[in-house]
N, C-alpha and C positions, 0 to 999 in steps of 0.2 A: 095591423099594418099591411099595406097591398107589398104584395111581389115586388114590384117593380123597385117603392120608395124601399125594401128590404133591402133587394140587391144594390142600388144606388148607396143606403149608408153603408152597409159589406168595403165597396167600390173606394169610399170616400175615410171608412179607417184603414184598409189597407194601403191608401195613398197616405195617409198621416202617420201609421207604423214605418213605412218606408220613410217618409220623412225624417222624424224623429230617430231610426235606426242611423241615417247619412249623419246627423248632425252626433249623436252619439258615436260615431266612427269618427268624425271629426276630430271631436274636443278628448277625445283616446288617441289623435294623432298629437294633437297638438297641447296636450299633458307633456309629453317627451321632447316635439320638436321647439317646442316653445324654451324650453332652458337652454337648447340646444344652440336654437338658434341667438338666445342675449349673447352665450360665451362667446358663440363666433364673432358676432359683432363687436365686443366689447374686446378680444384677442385682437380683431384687426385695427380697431383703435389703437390699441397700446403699442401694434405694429407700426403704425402710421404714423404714432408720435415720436417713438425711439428712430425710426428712420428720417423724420424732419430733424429733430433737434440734433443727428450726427448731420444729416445737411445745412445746417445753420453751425453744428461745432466746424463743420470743414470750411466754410464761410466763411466763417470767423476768424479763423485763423490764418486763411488767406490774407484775409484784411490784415492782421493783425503781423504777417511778417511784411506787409506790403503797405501800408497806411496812407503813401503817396499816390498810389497807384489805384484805378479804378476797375482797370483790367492787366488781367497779367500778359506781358508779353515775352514770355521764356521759349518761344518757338526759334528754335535755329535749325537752319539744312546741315543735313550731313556731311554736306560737301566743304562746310565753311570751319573755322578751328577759328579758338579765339589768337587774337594776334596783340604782342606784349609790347612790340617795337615803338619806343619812346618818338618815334617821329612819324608816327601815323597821325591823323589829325580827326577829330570826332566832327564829321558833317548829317547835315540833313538826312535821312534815311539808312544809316548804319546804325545796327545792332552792337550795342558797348553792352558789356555786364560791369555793375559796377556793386557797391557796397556803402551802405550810408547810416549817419545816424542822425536822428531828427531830435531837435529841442523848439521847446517855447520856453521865452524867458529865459534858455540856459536851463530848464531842466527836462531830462530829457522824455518823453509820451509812451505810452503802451503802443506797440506794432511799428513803430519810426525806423526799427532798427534791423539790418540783414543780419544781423549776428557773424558777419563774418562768410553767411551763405552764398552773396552772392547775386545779385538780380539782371536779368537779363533786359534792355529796353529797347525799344526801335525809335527813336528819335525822330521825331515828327510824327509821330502815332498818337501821340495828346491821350495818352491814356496815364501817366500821370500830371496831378493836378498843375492850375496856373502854368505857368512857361518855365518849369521845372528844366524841363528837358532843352529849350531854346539854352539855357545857360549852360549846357555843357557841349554845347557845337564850339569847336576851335582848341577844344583842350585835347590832352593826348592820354597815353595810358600812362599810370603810374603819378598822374596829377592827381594833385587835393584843390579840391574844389567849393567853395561853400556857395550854396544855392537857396535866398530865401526867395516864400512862398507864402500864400495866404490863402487859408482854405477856405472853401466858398460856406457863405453864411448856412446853408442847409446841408452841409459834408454828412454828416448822420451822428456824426461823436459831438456830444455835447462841450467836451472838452476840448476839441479842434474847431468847431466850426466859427467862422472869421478871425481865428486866429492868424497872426503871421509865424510862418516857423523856420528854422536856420536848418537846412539837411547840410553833412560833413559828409562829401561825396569823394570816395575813390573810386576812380577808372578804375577796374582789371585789365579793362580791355577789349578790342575793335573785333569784330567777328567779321573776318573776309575770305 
C-alpha cells in the first residue's frame, strides 16, 4: 500500500474511532438520562392531572352551590353593608344576597341550594339563568319569593337542561 492511501485509511479510522467513541459517550448518557427523563415526564403528568381535576373539583362545586348561576357575582365594595330594612325595594342594578332552593317537579336537584350561605347577585348582570333575577325587582328584604325558570336545552346537566324549575328565594338583603 502507497504512503499516502496508508495515511488516508489511518485519517479515515481515526475519524470512525471518534465517531463511534461520541455515539458511545452518547447512549452512556443516555442509559441514565433516558429513565430520568420518562419519570420526569410521567411526575409532571400526574402533576397536571391532580391539579386539573382539583380545578374541575373547585368548578364543580361552584356550580354545584350555584346551579342557577353561570358566573358568580359575590363582589361587593367595602364601602356598602348589606341593608335588612323591610322598605327598601330590589331594583335594576342592586346587589341583594339572597338564599334559595331549587326543585323540579318538587323534588329538589344537586347544587339548587345556598344551604343557607347565602348568595350575593347584581340584578341585571344576567348571570343567572332565564329572567331569574327580572323577578325579584320590586321585592324587598325578608320576602319569599318563588321564581320559576327553565334551563336552557344545552345548561350541561343532563338532568336540568329544558327543564323548568321552582327557586324558593329569600331576600337577605339590598347592599347600599
Amino acid at each position: 500500500m502507497k504512503k499516502e492511501n496508508r495515511k488516508a485509511a489511518q485519517e479515515r479510522r481515526a475519524k470512525e474511532r471518534e465517531h463511534q467513541d461520541k455515539i458511545a459517550h452518547q447512549k452512556q448518557i443516555w442509559s441514565w438520562a433516558g429513565p430520568v427523563l420518562v419519570v420526569v415526564v410521567i411526575v409532571g403528568l400526574i402533576v397536571a392531572s391532580v391539579l386539573d381535576s382539583k380545578r374541575l373539583s373547585a368548578k364543580s362545586d361552584s356550580e354545584d352551590t350555584s346551579a342557577v348561576s353561570s358566573a358568580s357575582s359575590s363582589s361587593t365594595s367595602s364601602s356598602t353593608s348589606l341593608q335588612t330594612d323591610t322598605s327598601l325595594t330590589i331594583e335594576n342594578g342592586d346587589t341583594v344576597n339572597i338564599d334559595y332552593v331549587g326543585s323540579i317537579d318538587g323534588v329538589e336537584f344537586e347544587g339548587g341550594n345556598t344551604e343557607g350561605n347565602g348568595a350575593d347577585l347584581v340584578i341585571g348582570s344576567h348571570s343567572y339563568i332565564d329572567d331569574f333575577e327580572d323577578q325579584l325587582i320590586g321585592h324587598h328584604p325578608g320576602d319569599s319569593v318563588d321564581v320559576t325558570v327553565t334551563f336552557p336545552d344545552n345548561y350541561g346537566k343532563d338532568e336540568l337542561n329544558g327543564k323548568e324549575a321552582l327557586f324558593k328565594v329569600t331576600v337577605n338583603g339590598i347592599y347600599k
